[in-house]
KETORTOR-118084 format. One record per residue (C-alpha): residue in one letter; x, z, y; residue number from 1. Coordinates in nm, 4 decimals, decimal comma, always signed. Example, Ala and Ser with C-alpha at 12.3 -4.5 7.8 and 13.67 -1.06 7.14 Angstrom:
% residues 2
a:+1,2300:+0,7800:-0,4500:1 .
s:+1,3670:+0,7140:-0,1060:2 .
% end
This chain:
% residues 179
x:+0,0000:+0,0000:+0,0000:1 .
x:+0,0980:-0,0732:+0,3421:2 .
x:+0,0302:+0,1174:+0,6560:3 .
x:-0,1709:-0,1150:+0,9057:4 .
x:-0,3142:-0,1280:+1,2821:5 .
x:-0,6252:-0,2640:+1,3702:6 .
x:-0,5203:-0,4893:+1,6591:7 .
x:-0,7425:-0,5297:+1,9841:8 .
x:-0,7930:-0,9164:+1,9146:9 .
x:-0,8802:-0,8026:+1,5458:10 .
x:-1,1750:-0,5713:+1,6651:11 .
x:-1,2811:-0,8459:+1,9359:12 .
x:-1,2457:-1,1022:+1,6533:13 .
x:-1,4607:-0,9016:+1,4020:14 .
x:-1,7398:-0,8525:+1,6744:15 .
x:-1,7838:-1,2368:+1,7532:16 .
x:-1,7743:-1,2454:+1,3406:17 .
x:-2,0220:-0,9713:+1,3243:18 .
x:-2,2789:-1,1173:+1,5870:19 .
x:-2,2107:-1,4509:+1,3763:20 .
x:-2,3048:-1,2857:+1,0654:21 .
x:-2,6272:-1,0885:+1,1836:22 .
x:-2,7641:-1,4609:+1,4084:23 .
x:-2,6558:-1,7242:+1,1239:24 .
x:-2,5606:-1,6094:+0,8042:25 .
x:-2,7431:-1,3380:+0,7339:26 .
x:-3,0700:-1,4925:+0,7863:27 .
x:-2,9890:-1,8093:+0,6137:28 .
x:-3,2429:-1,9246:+0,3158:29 .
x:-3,0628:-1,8089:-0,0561:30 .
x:-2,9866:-2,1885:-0,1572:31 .
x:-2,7933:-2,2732:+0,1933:32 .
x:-2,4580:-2,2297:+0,0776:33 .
x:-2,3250:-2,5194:+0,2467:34 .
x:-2,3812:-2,3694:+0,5278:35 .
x:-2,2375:-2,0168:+0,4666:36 .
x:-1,9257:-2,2001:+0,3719:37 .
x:-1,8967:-2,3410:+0,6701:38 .
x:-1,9274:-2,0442:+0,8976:39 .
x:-1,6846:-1,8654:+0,6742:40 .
x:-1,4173:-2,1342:+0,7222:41 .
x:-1,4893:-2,1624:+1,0976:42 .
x:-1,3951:-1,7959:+1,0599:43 .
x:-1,0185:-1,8812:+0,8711:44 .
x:-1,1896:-1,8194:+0,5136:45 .
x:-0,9901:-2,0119:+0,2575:46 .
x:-1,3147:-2,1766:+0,0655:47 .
x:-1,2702:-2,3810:-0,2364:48 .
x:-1,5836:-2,6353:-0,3279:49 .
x:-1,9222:-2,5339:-0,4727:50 .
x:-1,8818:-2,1776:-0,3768:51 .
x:-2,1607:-1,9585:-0,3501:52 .
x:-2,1217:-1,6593:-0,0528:53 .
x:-2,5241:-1,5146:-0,0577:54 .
x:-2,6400:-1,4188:+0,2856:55 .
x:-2,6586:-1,0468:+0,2259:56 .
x:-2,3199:-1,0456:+0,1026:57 .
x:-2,0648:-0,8634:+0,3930:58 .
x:-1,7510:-0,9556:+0,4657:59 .
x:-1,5565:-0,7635:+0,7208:60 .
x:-1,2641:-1,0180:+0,7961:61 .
x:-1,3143:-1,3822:+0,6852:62 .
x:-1,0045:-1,4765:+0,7354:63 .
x:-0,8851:-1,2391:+0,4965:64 .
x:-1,1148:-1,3910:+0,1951:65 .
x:-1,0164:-1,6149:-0,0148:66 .
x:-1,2791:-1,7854:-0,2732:67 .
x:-1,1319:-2,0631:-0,5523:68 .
x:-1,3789:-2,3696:-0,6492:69 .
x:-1,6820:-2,2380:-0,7973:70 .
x:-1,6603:-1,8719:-0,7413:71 .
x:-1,9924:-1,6596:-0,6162:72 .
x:-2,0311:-1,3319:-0,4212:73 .
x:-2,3504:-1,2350:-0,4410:74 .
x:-2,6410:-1,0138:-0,3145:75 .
x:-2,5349:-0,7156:-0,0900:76 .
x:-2,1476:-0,7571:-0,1957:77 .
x:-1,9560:-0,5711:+0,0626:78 .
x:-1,6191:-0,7189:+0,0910:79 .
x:-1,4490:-0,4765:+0,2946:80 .
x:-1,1122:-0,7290:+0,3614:81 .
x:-0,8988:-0,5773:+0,5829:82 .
x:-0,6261:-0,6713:+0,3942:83 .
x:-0,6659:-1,0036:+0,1554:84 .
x:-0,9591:-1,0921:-0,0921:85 .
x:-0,8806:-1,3368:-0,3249:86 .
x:-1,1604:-1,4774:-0,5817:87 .
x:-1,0193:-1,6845:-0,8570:88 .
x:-1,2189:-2,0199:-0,9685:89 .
x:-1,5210:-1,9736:-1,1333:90 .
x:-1,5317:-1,6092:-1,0966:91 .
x:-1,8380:-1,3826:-0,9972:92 .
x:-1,8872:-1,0788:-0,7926:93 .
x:-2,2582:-0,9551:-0,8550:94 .
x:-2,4612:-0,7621:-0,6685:95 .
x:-2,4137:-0,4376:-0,4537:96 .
x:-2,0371:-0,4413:-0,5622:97 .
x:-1,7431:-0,3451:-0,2952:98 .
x:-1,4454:-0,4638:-0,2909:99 .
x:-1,1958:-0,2226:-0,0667:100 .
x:-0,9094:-0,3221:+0,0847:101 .
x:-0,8197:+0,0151:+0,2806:102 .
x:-0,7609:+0,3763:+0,2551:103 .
x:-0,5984:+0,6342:+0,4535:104 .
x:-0,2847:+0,7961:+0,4589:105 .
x:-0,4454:+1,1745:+0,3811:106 .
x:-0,0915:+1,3038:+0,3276:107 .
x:-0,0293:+1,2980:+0,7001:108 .
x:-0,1410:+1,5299:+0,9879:109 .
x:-0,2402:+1,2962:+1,2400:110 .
x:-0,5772:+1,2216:+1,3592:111 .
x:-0,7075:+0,9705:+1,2847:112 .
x:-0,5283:+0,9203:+0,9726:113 .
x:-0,3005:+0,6537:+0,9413:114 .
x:-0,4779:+0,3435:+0,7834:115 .
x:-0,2913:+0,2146:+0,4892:116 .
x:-0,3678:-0,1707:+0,2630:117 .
x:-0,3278:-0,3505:-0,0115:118 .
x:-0,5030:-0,6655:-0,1195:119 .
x:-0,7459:-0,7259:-0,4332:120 .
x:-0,7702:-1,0410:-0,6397:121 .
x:-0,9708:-1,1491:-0,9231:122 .
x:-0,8755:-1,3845:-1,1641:123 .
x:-0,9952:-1,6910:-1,2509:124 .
x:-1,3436:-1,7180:-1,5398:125 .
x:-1,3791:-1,3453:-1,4760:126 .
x:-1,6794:-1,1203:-1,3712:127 .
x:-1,7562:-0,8135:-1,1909:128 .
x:-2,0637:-0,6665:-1,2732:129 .
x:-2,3276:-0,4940:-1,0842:130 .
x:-2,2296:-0,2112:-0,8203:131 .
x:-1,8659:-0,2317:-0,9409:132 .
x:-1,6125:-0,0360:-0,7156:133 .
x:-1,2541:-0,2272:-0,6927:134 .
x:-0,9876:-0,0235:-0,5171:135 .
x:-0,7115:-0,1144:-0,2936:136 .
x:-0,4260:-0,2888:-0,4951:137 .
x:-0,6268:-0,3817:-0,8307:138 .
x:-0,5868:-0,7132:-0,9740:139 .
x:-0,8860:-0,8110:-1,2209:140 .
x:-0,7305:-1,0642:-1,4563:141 .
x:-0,7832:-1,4227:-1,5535:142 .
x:-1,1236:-1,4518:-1,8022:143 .
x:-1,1686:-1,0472:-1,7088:144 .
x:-1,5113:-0,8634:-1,7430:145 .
x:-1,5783:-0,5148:-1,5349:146 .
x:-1,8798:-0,3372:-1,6514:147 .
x:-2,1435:-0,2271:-1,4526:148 .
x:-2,0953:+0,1087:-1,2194:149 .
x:-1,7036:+0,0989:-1,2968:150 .
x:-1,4950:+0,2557:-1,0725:151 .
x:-1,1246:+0,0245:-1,0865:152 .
x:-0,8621:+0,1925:-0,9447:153 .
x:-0,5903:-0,0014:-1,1372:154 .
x:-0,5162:-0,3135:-1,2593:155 .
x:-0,7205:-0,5146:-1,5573:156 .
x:-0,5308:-0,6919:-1,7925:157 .
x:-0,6910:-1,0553:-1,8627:158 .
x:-0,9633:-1,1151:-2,0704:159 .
x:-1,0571:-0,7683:-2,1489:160 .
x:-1,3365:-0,6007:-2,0981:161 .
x:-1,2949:-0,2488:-1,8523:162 .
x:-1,5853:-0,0115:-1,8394:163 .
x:-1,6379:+0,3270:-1,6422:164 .
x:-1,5274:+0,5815:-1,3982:165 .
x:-1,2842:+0,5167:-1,3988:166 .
x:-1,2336:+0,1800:-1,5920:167 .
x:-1,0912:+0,1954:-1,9226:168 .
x:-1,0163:-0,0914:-2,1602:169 .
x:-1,3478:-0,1705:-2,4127:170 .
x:-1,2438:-0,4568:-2,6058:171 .
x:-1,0934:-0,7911:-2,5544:172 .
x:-1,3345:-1,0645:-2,4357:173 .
x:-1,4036:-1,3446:-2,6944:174 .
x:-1,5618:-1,6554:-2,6626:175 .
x:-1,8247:-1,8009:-2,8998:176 .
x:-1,5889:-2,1255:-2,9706:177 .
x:-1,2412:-1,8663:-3,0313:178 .
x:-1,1654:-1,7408:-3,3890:179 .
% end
């Protein structure tokens, strides 16, 4: 984790984003993810094709989000991307998940306390379940599947299976076609 200041043309960027989000994506129909896209990427998003951001979804920083071809964040997803949010291809986020970037340095005496980052990516073919917490710092693998109401506070090896708080390995994911 890295310590990190909120600049002045951050919090002046975020508010324009913000007002963005509440007038014109927010209120978008479900199926306009065209459009979505494109205020994302107006915003410095790096968005791959056929992605699918839903309007209730939050993200604090576009231009710290990253979503590969195919990938989906869905209902009420709060992607709190101070630091960088990377979503491999064809992955999922589902609903009422966060993904947090940020913590605080508690071991220090100041007020407020220092603000400290690291970045969270998912691999490629995996999915987050349903109201899934993902710390600072984890990395989901490739073809990875987190369990709904898991807590991940460290990393998930590919295609396994994590469940719990906080996430422990369940099995290895198979696919119908593997041996």
């Amino acid at each position: 984790m890295q310590k990190k200041e909120l600049s002045y043309q951050g919090k002046i960027a975020r508010l324009i984003w913000n007002t963005t989000w509440f007038i014109l994506f927010r209120p978008s129909p479900v199926p306009f993810h065209a459009w979505r896209c494109f205020l994302l990427r107006l915003f410095g998003a790096d968005i791959g094709k056929n992605v699918s951001p839903y309007p209730t979804a939050k993200i604090w920083a576009p231009w710290n989000l990253i979503m590969k071809d195919g990938s989906c964040i869905s209902h009420h997803v709060d992607c709190y991307c101070v630091d960088s949010i990377t979503i491999g291809k064809c992955s999922t986020v589902s609903q009422r998940t966060f993904l947090c970037t940020a913590s605080h340095d508690y071991s220090q005496k100041s007020v407020p306390l220092p603000l400290l980052t690291a970045p969270i990516e998912i691999g490629q073919y995996s999915w987050v379940t349903s109201d899934v917490f993902i710390g600072p710092g984890v990395s989901i693998g490739d073809g990875a599947i987190v369990t709904v109401r898991s807590v991940v506070i460290n990393n998930v090896d590919p295609w396994e299976v994590v469940g719990g708080h906080p996430a422990k390995f369940i099995k290895k994911r198979r696919l119908k076609n593997q041996n």
